[in-house]
C-alpha positions in Angstrom: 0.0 0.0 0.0 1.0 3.7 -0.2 2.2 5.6 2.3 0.6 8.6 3.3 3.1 10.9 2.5 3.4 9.4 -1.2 -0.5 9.5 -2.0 -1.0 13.2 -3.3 2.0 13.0 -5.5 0.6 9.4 -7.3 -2.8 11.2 -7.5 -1.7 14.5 -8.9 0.4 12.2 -11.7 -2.3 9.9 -12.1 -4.3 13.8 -12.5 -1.9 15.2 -15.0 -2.2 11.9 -17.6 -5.8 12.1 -17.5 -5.4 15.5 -18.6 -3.1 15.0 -21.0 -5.0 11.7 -22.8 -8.2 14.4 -22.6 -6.4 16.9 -24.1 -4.4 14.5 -26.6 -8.3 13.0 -27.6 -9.5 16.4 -28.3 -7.0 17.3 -30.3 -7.8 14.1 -32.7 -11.2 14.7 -32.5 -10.9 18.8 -33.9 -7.7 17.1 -36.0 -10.3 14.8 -37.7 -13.5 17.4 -37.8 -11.3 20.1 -39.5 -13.2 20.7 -43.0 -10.3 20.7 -45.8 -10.3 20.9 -49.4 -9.8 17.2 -49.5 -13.0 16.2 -47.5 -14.9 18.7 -49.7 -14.0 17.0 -53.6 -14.6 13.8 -51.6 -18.1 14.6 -50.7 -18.6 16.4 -54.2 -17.4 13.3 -56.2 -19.2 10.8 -53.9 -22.7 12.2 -54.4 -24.4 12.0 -58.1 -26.4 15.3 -58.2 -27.9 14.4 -61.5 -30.1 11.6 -59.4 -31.3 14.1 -56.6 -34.1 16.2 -56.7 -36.4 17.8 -54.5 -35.8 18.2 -50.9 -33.0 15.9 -51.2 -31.4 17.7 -53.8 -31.1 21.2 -52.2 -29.8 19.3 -49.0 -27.0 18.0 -50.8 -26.3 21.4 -52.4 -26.8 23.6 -49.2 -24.3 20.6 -47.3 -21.5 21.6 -50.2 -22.2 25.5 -49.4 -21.7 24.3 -45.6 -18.5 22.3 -46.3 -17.0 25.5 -48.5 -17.8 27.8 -46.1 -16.1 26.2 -42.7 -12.8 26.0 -44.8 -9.7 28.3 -43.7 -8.4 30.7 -46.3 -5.7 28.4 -47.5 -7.8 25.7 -48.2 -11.1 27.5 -49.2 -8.5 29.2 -51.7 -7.7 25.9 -52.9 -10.6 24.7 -53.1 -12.0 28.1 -55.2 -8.9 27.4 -57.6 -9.5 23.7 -57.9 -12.9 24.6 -58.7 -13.9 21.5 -56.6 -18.1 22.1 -57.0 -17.3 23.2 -60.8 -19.0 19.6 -61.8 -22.2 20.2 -59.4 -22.3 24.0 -60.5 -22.3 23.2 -63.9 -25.5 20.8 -63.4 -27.3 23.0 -61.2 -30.5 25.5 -62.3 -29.8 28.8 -62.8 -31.6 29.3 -59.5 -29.8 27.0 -57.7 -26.2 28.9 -59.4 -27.7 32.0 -57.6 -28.1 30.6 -54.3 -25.3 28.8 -54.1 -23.2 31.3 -55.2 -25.0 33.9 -52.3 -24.2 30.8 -50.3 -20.7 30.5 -50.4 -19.6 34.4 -50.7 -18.0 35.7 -47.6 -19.4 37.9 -45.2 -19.5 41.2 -45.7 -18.0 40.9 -49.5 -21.0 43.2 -51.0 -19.7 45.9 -48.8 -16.3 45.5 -49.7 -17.6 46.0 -53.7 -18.9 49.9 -52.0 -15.5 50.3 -50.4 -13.4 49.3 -53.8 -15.6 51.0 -55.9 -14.8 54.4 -53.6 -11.0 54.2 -53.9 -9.2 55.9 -57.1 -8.6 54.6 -60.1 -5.5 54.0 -60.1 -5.8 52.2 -56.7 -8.4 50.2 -57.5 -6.2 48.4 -60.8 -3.2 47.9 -58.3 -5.6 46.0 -56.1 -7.1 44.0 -58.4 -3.5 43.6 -59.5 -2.6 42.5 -56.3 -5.3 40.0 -55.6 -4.4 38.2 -59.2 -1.1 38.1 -58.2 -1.0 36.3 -55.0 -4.0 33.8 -56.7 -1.5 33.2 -58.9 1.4 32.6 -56.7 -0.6 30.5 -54.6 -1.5 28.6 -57.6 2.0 28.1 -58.6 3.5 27.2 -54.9 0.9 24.5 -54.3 -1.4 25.8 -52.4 -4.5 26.4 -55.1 -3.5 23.4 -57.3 -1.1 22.3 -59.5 1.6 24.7 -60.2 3.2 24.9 -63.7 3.3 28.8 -64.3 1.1 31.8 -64.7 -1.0 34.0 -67.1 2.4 35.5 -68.3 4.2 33.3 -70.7 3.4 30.1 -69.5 1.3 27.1 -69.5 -1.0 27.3 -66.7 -3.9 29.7 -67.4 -4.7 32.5 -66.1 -6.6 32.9 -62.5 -9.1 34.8 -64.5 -9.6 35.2 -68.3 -8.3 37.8 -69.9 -11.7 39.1 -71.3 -13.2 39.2 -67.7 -10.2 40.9 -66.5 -10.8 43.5 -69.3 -14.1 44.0 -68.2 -13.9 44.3 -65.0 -11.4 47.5 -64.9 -13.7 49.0 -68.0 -17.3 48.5 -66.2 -16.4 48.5 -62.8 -15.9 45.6 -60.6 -19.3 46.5 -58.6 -20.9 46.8 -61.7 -20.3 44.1 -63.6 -20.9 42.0 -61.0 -24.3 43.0 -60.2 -25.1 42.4 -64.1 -23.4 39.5 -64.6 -25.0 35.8 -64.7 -24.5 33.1 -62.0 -21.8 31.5 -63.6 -19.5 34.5 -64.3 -19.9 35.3 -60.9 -18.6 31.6 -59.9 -15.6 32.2 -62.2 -15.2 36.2 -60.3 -15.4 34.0 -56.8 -11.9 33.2 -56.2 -10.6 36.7 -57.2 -13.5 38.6 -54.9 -12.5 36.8 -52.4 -8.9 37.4 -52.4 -9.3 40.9 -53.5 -11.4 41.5 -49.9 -8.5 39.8 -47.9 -6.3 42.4 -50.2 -8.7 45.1 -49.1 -8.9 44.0 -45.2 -5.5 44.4 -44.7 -6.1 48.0 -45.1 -2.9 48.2 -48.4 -5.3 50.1 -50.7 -6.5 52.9 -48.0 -2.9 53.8 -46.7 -1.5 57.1 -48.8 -5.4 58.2 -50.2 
């Protein structure tokens, strides 16, 4: 038997490994329910959306919106530039484009169209600048996809089409958006979303 004087110190060590194979479990357990770009093509390519409809169809589609939504930046990037849903998208309605695409925007990213819009001119083409270049270089390090290059001179195409780019700096970003349909607005996502990180970190407001 323990002696009385050695009783706390077993307890408080038999204390500290229960706290540690608590803390060690919970850690797996968040490890395993992080949401990643992986988990979301998995759930894309393991459900046939051509065979849903109804009710069970918009659950599917709302669960997608879900899984997009509780990534992290990196991998929500990644997942943009993969365009993971791009096979669901494609087969949706162009109601269901709409709102999924209202879905899966980040909060407060119609607000940050106002803010853009109110900068100069000349700010507003370095931002958009800015934003298409670190797409890009997350692109080409890994962390959007496959590298391989950029829009300028090599293989890989461009994180948004020439023509869009065009008109986006002759309409105005805010503009064109508003007017343009679902799917242009999937194919803006990736670069509205980066251009608000761009415009959160405060770069395009410092020297007005």
């Amino acid at each position: 038997m323990l002696s009385q004087r050695w009783r706390p110190v077993v307890f408080s060590a038999l204390a500290v490994c229960g706290i540690w194979l608590v803390a060690l479990a919970g850690y797996r357990i968040a490890r395993n329910a992080k949401m990643t770009a992986e988990k979301v093509k998995a759930y894309a390519e393991s459900v046939d959306i051509s065979k849903l409809s109804g009710t069970a169809r918009t659950k599917a589609i709302r669960e997608l919106a879900d899984k997009l939504n509780a990534l992290s930046l990196d991998e929500r990037r990644k997942a943009r530039l993969d365009r993971l849903a791009w096979s669901w998208f494609n087969q949706m309605t162009e109601e269901e484009k709409a709102e999924f695409i209202d879905a899966t925007m980040p909060t407060g990213f119609k607000q940050m169209l106002t803010a853009f819009e109110q900068l100069p001119e000349e700010k507003r083409r370095k931002t958009i600048d800015d934003a298409l270049r670190r797409l890009r270089e997350a692109r080409d390090q890994g962390t959007g996809g496959a590298g391989g290059g950029n829009q300028d001179g090599t293989n890989s195409p461009p994180v948004l089409s020439a023509d869009l780019q065009a008109k986006v700096r002759t309409i105005g970003l805010k503009t064109f958006y508003s007017q343009s349909s679902a799917q242009t607005k999937a194919e803006l996502a990736p670069v509205l979303e980066e251009l608000q990180h761009v415009m959160e970190s405060g770069r395009p407001f410092r020297d007005r």
